[in-house]
C-alpha positions as CSV (number, residue, x, y, z in Angstrom):
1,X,142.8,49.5,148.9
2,X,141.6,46.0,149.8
3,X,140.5,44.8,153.4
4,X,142.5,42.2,155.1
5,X,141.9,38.7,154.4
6,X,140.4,37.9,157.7
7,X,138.2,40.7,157.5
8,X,134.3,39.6,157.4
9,X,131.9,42.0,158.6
10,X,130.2,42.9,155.6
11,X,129.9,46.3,154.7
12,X,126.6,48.5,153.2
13,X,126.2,51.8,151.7
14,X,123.7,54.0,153.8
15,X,122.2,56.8,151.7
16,X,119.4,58.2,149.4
17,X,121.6,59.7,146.2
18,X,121.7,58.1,143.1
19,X,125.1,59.0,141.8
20,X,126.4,58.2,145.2
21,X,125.2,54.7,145.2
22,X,126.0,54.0,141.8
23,X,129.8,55.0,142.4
24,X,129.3,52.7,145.8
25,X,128.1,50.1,143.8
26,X,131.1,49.6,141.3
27,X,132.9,49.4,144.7
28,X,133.2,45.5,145.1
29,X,134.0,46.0,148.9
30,X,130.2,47.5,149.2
31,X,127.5,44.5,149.5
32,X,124.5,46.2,150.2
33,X,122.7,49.4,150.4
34,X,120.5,50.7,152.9
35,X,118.3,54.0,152.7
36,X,115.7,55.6,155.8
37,X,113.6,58.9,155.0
38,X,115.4,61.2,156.5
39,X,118.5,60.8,153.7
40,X,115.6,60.7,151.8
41,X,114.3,64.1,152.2
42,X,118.1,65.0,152.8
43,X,118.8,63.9,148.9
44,X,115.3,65.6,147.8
45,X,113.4,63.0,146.7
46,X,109.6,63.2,146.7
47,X,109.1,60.0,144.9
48,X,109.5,57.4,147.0
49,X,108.5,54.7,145.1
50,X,110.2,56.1,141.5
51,X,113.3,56.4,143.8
52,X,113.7,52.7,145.2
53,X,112.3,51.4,141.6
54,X,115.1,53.2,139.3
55,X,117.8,52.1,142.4
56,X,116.5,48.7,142.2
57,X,116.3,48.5,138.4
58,X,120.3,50.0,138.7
59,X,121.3,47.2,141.5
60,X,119.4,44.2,141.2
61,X,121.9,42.0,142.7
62,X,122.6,43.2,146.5
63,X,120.8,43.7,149.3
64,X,118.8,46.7,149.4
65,X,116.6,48.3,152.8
66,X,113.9,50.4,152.0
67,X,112.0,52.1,155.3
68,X,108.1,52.3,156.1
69,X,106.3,55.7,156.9
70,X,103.3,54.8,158.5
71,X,103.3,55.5,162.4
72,X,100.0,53.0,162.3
73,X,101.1,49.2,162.3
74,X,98.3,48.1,159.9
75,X,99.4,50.7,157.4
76,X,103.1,49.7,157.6
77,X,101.8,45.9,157.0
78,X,100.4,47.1,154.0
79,X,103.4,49.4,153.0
80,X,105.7,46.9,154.0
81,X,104.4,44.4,151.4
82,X,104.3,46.6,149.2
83,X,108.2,47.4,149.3
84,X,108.6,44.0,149.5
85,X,107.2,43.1,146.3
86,X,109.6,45.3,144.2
87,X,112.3,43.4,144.2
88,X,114.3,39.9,145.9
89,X,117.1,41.8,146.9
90,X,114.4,44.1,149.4
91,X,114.5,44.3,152.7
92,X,111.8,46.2,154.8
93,X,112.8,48.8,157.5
94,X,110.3,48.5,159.8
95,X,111.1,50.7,163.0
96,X,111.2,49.0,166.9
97,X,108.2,51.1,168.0
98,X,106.1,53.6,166.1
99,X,106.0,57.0,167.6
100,X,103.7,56.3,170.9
101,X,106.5,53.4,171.8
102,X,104.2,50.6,171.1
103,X,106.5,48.1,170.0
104,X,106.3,46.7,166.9
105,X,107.0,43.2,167.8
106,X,103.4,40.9,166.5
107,X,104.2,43.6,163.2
108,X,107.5,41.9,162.5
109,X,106.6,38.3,163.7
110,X,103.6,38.3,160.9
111,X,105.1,39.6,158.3
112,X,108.4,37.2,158.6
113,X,106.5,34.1,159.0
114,X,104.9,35.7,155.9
115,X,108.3,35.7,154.0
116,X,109.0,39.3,153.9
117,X,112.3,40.2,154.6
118,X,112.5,42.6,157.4
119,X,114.9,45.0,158.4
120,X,114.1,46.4,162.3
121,X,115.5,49.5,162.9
122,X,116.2,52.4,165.4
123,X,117.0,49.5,168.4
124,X,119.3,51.2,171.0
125,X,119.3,48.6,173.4
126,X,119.8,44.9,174.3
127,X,116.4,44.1,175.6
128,X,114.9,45.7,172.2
129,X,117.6,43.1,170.8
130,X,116.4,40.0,172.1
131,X,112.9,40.8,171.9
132,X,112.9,41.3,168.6
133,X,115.1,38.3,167.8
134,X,112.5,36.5,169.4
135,X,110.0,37.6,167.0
136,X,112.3,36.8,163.8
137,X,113.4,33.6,164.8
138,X,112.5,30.9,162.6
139,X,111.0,33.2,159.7
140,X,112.7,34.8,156.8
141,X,116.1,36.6,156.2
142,X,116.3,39.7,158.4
143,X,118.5,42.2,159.6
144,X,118.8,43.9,163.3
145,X,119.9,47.4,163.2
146,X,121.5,48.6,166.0
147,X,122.6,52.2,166.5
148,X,125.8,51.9,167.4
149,X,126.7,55.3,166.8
150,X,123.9,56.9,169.1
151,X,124.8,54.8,171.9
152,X,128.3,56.4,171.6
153,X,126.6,59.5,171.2
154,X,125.5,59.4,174.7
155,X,128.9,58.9,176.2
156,X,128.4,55.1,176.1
157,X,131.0,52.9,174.8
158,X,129.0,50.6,172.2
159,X,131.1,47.8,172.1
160,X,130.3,45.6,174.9
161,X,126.9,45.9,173.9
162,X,127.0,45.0,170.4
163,X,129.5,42.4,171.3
164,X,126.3,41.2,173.3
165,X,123.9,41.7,170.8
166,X,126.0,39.3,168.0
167,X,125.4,36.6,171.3
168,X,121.9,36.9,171.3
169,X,121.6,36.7,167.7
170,X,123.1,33.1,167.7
171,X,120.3,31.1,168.1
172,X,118.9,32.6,164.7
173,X,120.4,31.7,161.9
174,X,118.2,33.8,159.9
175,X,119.1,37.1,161.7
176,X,121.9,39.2,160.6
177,X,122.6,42.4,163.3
178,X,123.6,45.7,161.7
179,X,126.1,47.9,163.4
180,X,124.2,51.0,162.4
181,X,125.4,54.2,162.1
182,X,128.8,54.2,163.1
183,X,131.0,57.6,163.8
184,X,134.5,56.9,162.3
185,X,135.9,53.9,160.1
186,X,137.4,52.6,163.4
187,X,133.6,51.5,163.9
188,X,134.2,49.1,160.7
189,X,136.8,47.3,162.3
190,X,135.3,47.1,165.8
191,X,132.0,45.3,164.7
192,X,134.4,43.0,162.1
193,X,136.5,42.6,165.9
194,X,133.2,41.0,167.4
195,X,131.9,39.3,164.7
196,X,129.1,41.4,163.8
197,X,127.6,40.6,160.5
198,X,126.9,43.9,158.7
199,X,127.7,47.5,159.3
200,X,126.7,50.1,157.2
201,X,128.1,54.3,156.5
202,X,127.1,56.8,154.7
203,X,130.0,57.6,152.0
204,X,131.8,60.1,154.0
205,X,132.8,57.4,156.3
206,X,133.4,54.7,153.2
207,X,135.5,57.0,151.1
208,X,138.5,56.5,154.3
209,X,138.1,53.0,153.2
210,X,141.4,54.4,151.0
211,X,142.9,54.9,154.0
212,X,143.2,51.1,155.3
213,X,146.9,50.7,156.3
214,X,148.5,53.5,155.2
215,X,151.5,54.0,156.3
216,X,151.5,56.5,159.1
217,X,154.8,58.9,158.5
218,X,153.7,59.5,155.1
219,X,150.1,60.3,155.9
220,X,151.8,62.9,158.8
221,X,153.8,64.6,155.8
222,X,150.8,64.5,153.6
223,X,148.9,66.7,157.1
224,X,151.7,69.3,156.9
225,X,151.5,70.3,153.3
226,X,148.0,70.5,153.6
227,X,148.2,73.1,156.6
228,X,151.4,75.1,154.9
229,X,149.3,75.0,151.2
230,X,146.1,76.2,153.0
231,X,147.6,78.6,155.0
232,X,149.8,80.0,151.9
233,X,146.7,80.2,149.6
234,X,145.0,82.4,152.3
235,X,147.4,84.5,151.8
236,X,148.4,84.9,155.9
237,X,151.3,87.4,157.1
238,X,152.5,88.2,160.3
């Protein structure tokens, strides 16, 4: 089913299996692809540089993120170019902090106004936002992730503060902000509600992308023959 016409947040693919993303990727409603080690590990891949070669051989032509692993920032400025030499269409996850919350602000200000295209990840709140648009301003395409979906996790309602963070991004034409990891396809249409640039889902989320405006009384009889089939297949008596 198509979006509407005055939908505009783009939407990216967030995972680490190949068939997966090549299904996604025939999908002309998905315009980029992002990936983090943890869906890494998840999809059992131990090569990671086989991996993001054979995905970037299969999709040369959309924006791909691939995600450092060093903790020490020298190490992810060499990693980072690294990544960033294996294709145009890379982006470079570099995380806000490394793991003793030193932030990883002079990281990302050298390696932008060094043409690398960044992708800073794992921010969770608005002062993380505006620092780090400070350090990308002016340099070379970059995304801001945001996690969304955590914020909410923590009883917060995210909206207001990614409604914020598309302000701050303003002033920096080169920065695109990420609603990141969003909870239910609602998400999609909030951050496309505020004028957030990107979001990106994992394909459990995208696949109710089929779901878009369907009508309502036929979707409620579609629910009750799934619980009558069910519950006659199990075989239940009272």
């Amino acid at each position: 089913m198509k979006l509407p016409s005055n939908f505009k947040t783009k939407i990216f693919a967030d995972g680490a299996d190949k068939t997966t993303m090549l299904r996604l990727y025939s999908d002309q409603r998905i315009q980029g692809f992002t990936t983090n080690p943890t869906l890494m590990r998840k999809a059992g891949i131990t090569d990671y540089e086989a991996f993001a070669r054979d995905m970037l051989a299969a999709i040369p032509d959309r924006s791909i993120s691939f995600e450092v692993f060093a903790d020490d920032f020298s190490e992810m400025e060499r990693q980072a170019r690294k990544i960033a030499s294996w294709g145009e269409n890379v982006y470079v996850k570099i995380p806000v902090m490394n793991t003793s919350g030193k932030p990883s602000l002079d990281l990302i200000s050298h390696l932008t106004g060094a043409g690398v295209k960044v992708n800073v990840t794992a921010l969770l709140t608005l002062a993380q936002v505006r620092d780090v648009a400070s350090a990308l301003k002016g340099g070379s395409p970059a995304y801001i992730s945001v996690f969304a979906g955590r914020i909410a996790d923590t009883g917060r309602d995210p909206v207001p503060m990614m409604a914020a963070a598309v302000e701050l991004a303003v002033p920096c034409p080169n920065i695109e902000l990420i609603w990141a990891s969003p909870r239910e396809l609602l998400n999609v249409f909030q951050a496309n509600a505020i004028g957030c640039h990107i979001i990106t889902a994992t394909s459990d989320i995208l696949q109710k992308l089929d779901l878009v405006c369907k009508e309502l009384t036929e979707y409620s009889l579609e629910t009750v023959r799934m619980f009558y089939d069910d519950a006659r297949q199990s075989g239940f008596v009272l």
